[in-house]
N, C-alpha and C positions, 0 to 999 in steps of 0.2 A: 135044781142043781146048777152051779157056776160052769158054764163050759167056756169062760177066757181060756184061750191058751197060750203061753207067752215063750218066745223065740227067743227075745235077749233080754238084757237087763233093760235096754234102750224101751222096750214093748211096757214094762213096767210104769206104771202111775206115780206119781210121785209119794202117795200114802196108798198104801194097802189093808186092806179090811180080811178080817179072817177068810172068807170066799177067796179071795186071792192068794193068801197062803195056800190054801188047801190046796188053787190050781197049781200054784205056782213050784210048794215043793214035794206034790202026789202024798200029803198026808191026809186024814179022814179030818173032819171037822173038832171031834174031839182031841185029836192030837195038837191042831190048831188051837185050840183052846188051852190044853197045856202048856204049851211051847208059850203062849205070850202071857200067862200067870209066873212061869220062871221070872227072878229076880237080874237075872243076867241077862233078858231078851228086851231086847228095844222096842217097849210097846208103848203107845201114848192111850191113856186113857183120857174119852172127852163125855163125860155120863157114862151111859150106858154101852158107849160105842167104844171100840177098839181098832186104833190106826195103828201102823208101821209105818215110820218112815222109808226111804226105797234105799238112801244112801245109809242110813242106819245098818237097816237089813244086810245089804251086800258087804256092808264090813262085819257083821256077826259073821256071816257063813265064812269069810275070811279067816277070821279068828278060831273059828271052830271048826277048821277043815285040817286034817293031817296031811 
């Protein structure tokens, strides 16, 4: 289990791998996994691996925040 736990956006890496969603926004793994199968989530596929970018990200939750 990932126990990052991140304080600001500053604490953030600059690509984020699914373990880091999960710490990042308290979902379970398979949530994280949906969340970056969506067509609207800024996810980069590289193989088998799956980044986020950080500046990406913080403009999704932007975008997707009421």
């Amino acid at each position: 289990m990932n126990d990052t736990v991140f304080k600001s956006y500053d604490d953030l890496p600059l690509m984020l791998s699914v373990p880091d969603l999960v710490a990042l926004l308290g979902i379970s793994r398979a949530g994280a996994y949906e969340l970056v199968k969506r067509k609207d989530f800024p996810a980069l596929r590289i193989g088998k691996r799956v980044l986020v970018p950080k500046d990406k990200l913080i403009a999704w939750i932007g975008e997707n925040t009421n």
